[in-house]
C-alpha positions as CSV (number, residue, x, y, z in Angstrom):
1,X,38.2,21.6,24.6
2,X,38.6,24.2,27.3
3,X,37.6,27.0,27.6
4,X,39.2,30.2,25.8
5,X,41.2,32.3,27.7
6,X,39.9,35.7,26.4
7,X,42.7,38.3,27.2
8,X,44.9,36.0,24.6
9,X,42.9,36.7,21.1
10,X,45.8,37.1,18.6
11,X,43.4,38.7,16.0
12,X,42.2,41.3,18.6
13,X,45.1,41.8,20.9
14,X,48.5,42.7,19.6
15,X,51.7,41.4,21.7
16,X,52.5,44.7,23.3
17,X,48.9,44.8,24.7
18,X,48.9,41.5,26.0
19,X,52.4,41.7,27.9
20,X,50.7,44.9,29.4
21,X,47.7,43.2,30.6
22,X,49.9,40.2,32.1
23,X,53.0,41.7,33.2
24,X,53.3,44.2,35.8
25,X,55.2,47.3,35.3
26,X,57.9,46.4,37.6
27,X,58.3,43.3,35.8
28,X,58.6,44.8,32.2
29,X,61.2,47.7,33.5
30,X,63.4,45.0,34.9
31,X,63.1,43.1,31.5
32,X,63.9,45.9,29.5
33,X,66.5,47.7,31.6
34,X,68.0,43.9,31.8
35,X,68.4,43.8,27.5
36,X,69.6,47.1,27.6
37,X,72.5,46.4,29.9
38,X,73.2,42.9,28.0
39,X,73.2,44.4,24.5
40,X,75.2,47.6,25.6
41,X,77.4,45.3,27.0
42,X,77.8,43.4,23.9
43,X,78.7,46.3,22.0
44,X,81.1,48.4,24.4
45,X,83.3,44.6,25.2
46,X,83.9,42.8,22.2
47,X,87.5,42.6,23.5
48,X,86.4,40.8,26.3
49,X,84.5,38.2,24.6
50,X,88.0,37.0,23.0
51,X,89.6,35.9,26.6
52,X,88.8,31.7,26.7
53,X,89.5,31.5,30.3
54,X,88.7,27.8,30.0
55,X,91.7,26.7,31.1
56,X,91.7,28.8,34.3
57,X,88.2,27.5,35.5
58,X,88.6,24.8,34.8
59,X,91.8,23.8,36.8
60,X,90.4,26.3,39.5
61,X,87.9,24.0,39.7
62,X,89.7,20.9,40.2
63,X,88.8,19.2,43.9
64,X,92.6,19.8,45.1
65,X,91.9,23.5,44.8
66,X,88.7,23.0,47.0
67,X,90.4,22.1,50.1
68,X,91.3,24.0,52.8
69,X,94.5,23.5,52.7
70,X,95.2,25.8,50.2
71,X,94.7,28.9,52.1
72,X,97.2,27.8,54.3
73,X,100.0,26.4,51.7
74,X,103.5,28.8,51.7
75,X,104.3,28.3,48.4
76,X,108.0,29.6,49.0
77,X,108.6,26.2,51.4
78,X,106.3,23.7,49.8
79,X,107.6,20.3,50.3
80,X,105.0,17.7,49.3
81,X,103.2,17.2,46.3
82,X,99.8,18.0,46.9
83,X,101.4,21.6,48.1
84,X,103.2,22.0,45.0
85,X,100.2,21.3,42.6
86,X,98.7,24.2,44.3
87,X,101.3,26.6,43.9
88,X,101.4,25.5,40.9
89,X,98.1,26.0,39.7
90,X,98.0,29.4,41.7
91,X,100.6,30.3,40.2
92,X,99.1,29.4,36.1
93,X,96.0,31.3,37.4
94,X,97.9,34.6,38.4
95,X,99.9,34.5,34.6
96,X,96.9,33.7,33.1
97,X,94.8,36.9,34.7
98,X,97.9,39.1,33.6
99,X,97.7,37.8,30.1
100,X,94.4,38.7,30.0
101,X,95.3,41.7,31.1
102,X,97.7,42.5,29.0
103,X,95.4,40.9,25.8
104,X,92.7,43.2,26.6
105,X,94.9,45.9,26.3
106,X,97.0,45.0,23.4
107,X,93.1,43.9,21.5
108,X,91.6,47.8,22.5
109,X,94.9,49.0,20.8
110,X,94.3,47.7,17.4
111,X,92.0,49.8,15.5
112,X,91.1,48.0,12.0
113,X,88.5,45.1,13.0
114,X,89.9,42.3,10.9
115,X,93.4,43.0,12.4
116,X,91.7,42.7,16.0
117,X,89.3,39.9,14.4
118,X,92.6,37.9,12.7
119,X,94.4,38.7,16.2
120,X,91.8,37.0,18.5
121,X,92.0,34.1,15.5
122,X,95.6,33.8,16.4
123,X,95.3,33.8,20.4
124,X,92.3,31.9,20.2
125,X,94.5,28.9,18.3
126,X,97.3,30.0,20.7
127,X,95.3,28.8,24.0
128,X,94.4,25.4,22.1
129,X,98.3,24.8,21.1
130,X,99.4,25.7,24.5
131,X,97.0,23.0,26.2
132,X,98.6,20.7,23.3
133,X,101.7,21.0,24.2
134,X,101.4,20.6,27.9
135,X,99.1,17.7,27.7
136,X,102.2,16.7,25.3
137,X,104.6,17.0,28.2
138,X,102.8,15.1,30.7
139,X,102.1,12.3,28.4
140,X,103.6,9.3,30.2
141,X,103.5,10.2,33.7
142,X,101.0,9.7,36.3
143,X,99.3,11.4,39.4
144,X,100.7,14.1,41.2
145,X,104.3,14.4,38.5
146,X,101.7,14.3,35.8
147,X,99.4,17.5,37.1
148,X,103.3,19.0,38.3
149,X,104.3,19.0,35.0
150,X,101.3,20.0,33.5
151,X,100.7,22.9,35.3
152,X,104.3,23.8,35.1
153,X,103.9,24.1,31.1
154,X,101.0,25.7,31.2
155,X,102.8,28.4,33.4
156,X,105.6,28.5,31.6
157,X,104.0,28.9,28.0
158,X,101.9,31.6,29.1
159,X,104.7,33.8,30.3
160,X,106.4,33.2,27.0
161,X,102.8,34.9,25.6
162,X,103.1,37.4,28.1
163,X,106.5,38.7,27.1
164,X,105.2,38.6,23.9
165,X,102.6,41.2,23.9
166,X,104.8,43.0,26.1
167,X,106.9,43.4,23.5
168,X,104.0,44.6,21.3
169,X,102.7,46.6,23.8
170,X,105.7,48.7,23.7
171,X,106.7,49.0,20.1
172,X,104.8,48.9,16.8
C-alpha cells in the first residue's frame, strides 16, 4: 500500500476544510459565483428552456451552409440550386428565431404553470409534427429538390405557427 495522504482523513477533516486546504480562494469564488449564475439562471428562464432549436442547428450546421459562398449568395436572383438551398435554409432560420421570439413572449404571458407547462407540451409535439410533415413532403425525391422542398416546408409550417401566436398575442 502507499502511503496515506494525511490532509484527506474523512474522520478528522470535514469536506469544507479539505476543499479549503486544496483549493485556492480564487478557485472556490469562481466555483461558487459559477453555481450561482447557473441556478439563478435556471430559475429566472424556464421559458427559455422550452425553445428546441434542434432544427435550426442542426440545418445550420449542414456543410452547404459552411461554404463561402453563402456570404455572397443574393437570394432575390438565385438561379442554381445550391443558391437556393441557402436562401432557403436562411430563410427557415430567420422564421424560426422570430418564432422563438414570439414563443418566449407568448410563454412569459401565461401566468398559471400547468397552462405554460401543457403549452410547451403542445409546441414541444408541434416542432416534432412539423419535421414529420416535411420529411413527409420530401419523401421520394432526391438531392438538391429533396433539401428544396424540405426546407421549403419547414419554412412554411413555421410561419403558419407564427401567425398563430400572433393571433394569441393579440387577443385572449
Amino acid at each position: 500500500m502507499g502511503r496515506e495522504n494525511p490532509n484527506f482523513r474523512y474522520k478528522h477533516v470535514n469536506a469544507l476544510t479539505w476543499l479549503h486546504q486544496n483549493f485556492n480562494t480564487q478557485t472556490l469564488k469562481k466555483t461558487t459565483n459559477f453555481i450561482a449564475f447557473a441556478l439563478a439562471l435556471a430559475l429566472l428562464s424556464n421559458t427559455a428552456w422550452a425553445q428546441d432549436t434542434s432544427d435550426v442547428v442542426r440545418l445550420r450546421n449542414l456543410s452547404y451552409m459552411r461554404l463561402e459562398v453563402v456570404e455572397r449568395v443574393d437570394c432575390d436572383a438565385a438561379f442554381d440550386n445550391l443558391s437556393a438551398r441557402i436562401c432557403r435554409n436562411l430563410a427557415f432560420q430567420a422564421a424560426d428565431k422570430e418564432l422563438n421570439k414570439l414563443y418566449v413572449s407568448y410563454l412569459d404571458q401565461i401566468e398559471n404553470d400547468s397552462i405554460r407547462q401543457q403549452e410547451m407540451d403542445y409546441h414541444t409535439a408541434w416542432v416534432a409534427h412539423r419535421r414529420r410533415l416535411s420529411h413527409q413532403a420530401a419523401s421520394g425525391y432526391r438531392g438538391h429538390t429533396l433539401g428544396l422542398i424540405y426546407l421549403g416546408y419547414m419554412t412554411r409550417l413555421t410561419e403558419i405557427r407564427i401567425e398563430e401566436l400572433k393571433y394569441l398575442l393579440e387577443g385572449e
